[in-house]
N, C-alpha and C positions, 0 to 999 in steps of 0.2 A: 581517368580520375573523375570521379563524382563531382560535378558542381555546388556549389552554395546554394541552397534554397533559403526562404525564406518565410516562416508562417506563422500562427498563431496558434499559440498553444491554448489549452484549458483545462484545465480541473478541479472537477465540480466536489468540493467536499460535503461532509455531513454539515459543517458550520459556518463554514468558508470555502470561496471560490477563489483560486489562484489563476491568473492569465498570463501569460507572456509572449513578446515577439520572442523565437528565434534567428538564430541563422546557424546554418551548417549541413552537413550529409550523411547518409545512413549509418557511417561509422561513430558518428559524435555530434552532438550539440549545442548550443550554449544560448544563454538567454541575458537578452539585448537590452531589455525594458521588462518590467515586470508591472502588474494593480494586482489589488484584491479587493473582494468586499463578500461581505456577508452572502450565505444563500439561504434563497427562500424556496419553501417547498412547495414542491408543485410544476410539473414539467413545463406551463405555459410560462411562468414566471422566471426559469430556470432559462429558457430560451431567450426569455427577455435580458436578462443580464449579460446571460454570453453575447447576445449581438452589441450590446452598448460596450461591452468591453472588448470586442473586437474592433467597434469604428473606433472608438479612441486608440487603440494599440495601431489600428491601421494606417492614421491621421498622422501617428509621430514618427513610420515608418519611412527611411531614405531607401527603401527598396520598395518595389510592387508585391506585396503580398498573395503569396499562391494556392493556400491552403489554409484551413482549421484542421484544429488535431483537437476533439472533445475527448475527454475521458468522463468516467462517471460510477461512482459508488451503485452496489446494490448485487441484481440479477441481469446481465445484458445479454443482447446477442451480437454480435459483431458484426455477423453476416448478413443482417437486415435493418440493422441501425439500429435496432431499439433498444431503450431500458425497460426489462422484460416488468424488475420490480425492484421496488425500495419502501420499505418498510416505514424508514424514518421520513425520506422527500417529500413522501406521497405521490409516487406514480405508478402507474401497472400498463406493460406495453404501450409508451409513448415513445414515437418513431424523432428520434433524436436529431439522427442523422439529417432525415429531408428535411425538418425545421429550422436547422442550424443555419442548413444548404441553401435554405430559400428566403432566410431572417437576414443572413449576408453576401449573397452572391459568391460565394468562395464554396469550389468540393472540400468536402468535409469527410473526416476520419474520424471514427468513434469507438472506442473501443472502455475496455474495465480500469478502473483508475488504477489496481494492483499490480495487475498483471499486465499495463504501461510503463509501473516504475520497474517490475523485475526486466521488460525490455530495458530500457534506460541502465539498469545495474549490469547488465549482460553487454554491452555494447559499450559504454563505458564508464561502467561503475568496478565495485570489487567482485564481479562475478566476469569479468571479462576472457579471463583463462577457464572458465569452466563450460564444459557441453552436459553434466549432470547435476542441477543443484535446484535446491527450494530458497526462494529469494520471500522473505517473511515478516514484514512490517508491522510489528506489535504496537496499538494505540489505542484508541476507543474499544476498539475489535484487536483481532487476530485473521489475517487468511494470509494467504502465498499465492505467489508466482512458480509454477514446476517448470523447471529449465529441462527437458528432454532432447535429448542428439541434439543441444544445442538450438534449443527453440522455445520459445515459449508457448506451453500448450494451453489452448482452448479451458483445458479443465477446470471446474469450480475453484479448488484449490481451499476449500471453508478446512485448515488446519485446525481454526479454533473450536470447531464446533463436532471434532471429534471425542467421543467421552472416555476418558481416562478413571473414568472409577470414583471421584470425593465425593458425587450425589449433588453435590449442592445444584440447586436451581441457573438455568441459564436464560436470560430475553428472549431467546429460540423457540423456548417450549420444553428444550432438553435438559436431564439432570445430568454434571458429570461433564460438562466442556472443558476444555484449555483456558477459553476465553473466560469462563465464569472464576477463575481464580489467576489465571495468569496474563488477563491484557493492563493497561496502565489502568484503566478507571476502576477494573474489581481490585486492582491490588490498592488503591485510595481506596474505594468504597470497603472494603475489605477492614482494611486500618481503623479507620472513624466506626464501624459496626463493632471490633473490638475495647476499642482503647474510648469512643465518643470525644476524641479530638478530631476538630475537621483539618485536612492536610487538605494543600492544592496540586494535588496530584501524583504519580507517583514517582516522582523526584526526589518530594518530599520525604517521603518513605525510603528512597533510597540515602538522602543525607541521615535521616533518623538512623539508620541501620549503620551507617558509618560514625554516628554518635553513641552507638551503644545499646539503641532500644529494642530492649526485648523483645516486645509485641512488632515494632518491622521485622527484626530477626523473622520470628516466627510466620509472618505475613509474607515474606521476603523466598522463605525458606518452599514453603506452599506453592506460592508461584514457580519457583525452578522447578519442583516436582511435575505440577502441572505441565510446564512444559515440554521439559525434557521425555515424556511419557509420550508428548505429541509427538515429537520429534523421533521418537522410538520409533511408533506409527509408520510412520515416513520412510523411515530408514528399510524398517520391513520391506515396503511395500516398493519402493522404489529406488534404494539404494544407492542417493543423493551423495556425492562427493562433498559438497559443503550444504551448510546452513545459514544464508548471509544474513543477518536481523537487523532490523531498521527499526523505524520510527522513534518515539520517546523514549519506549523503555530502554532502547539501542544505547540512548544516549547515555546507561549506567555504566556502559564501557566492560574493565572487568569484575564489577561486581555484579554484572548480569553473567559473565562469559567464565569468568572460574568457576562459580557454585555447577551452573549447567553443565559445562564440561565435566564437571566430578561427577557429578548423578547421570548423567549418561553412562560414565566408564561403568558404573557403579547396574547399571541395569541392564548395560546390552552384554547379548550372551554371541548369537553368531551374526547378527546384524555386522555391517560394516559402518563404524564406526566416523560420522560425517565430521568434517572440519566445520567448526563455528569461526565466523565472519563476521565482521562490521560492516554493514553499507554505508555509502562514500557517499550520499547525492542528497541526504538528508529530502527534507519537506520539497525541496526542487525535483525529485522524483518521478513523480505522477506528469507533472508539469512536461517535464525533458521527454518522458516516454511518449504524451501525446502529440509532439513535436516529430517525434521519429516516428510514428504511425502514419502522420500527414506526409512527412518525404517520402515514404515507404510507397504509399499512394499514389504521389506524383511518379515514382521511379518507374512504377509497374504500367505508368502508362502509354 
């Protein structure tokens, strides 16, 4: 039987950094202590915060601390530490990993902040019985985790930024995303372009639509399309047993998961038709995954 380890998680978001102590073993985790605080961009700055929020996490810790587990938005490599690119941070191959390694004295695990939480949802979130599944956290963006024979693969996993045909313009470059009509901030930003009421986010839009409003209707209606087209994709290509969806827009429950469920029925011909899911680990996610990156590290040593 696995022992308790015990480490410091991170995850570095677009607007915010989440850290926690852990404890626990490769099967499961759980988080002991948590901080947060804003992030600033820019890899030297970003190192800065993680180490100050590691001595304090390490400070309150009644265990000796064995590990960092970073995660991190954008383009990484895993296998040489770095954040290849991020667009919005401001970084382009900054070696995360040896900074982290050498800012706190602790081996350090660094890996993709998505594809940490689809680990985390795989091990013990609501993907835990599956070896085929796209684990898919809709928020600012859209990407996935691809669960393959039971593993989370290396792959990009940019779900959002596959085009499904509407044209509209994407932040990418590309016309015709997932993400440009179906993540939480195009479907606000979406709303307010229509209607010129400003909503806080697409919550909002989802209470409107259970009020009655048209214009979500119709906003509401676009996104599942958009989606569900992505998720077509998907199904073609790799014939995913489930579809577990996270983040904010997760949070609409089933009035994300009926309409999509229908316009799927509604457009797949021989695809095999994946089960949609709720993830279990909400915004703690990212967190837990880079947690089990660090033991993973420790284990293999």
């Amino acid at each position: 039987m696995a022992r308790t380890r015990h480490v410091i998680a991170v995850d570095v978001g677009g607007t915010g950094t989440k850290a926690a102590l852990v404890a626990g073993e490769p099967g499961g985790v759980v988080a002991v202590r948590q901080q947060r605080r804003g992030t600033r961009p820019g890899g030297d700055a970003v190192v800065e915060d993680v180490a100050a929020l590691v001595a304090g996490l390490r400070a309150a810790s009644e265990h000796p601390v064995e590990a960092v587990g970073l995660v991190v938005p954008g383009i990484v490599d895993e296998v040489t530490g770095t954040g290849v690119y991020s667009a919005n941070l401001g970084w382009a191959d900054y070696p995360f990993r040896d900074r982290i390694a050498a800012a706190t004295g602790l081996p350090t695990a660094f890996g993709h902040d998505v594809r940490a939480g689809g680990l985390a949802e795989l091990r013990q979130g609501n993907a835990r019985d599956l070896t085929d599944a796209v684990i898919m956290p809709i928020g600012t963006g859209i990407a996935a985790a691809l669960v393959l024979d039971g593993r989370v693969s290396s792959a990009p996993g940019e779900v959002g930024h596959v085009d499904v045909g509407h044209g509209d313009p994407c932040g990418c470059g590309q016309t015709g995303c997932v993400e440009a009509r179906a993540s939480s901030a195009a479907i606000a930003r979406r709303y307010t372009e229509r209607t010129n009421r400003q909503v806080n986010g697409a919550a909002d839009v989802a209470r409107l639509l259970t009020e009655g409003d048209d214009d979500a209707a119709a906003v509401w209606r676009e996104a599942v399309d958009a989606l569900a087209k992505g998720i077509l994709l998907v199904a073609a290509l790799l014939g995913p047993r489930a579809v577990v969806l996270g983040g904010g827009l997760a949070l609409a429950g089933p009035k994300l998961t009926d309409p999509l469920g229908g316009r799927l029925d509604e457009l797949i011909t021989f695809q095999r038709r994946p089960e949609l899911r709720l993830a279990a680990l909400g915004d703690e996610a990212g967190c837990l995954g880079a947690a089990l990156l660090a033991i993973d590290m420790l284990e293999e040593r």
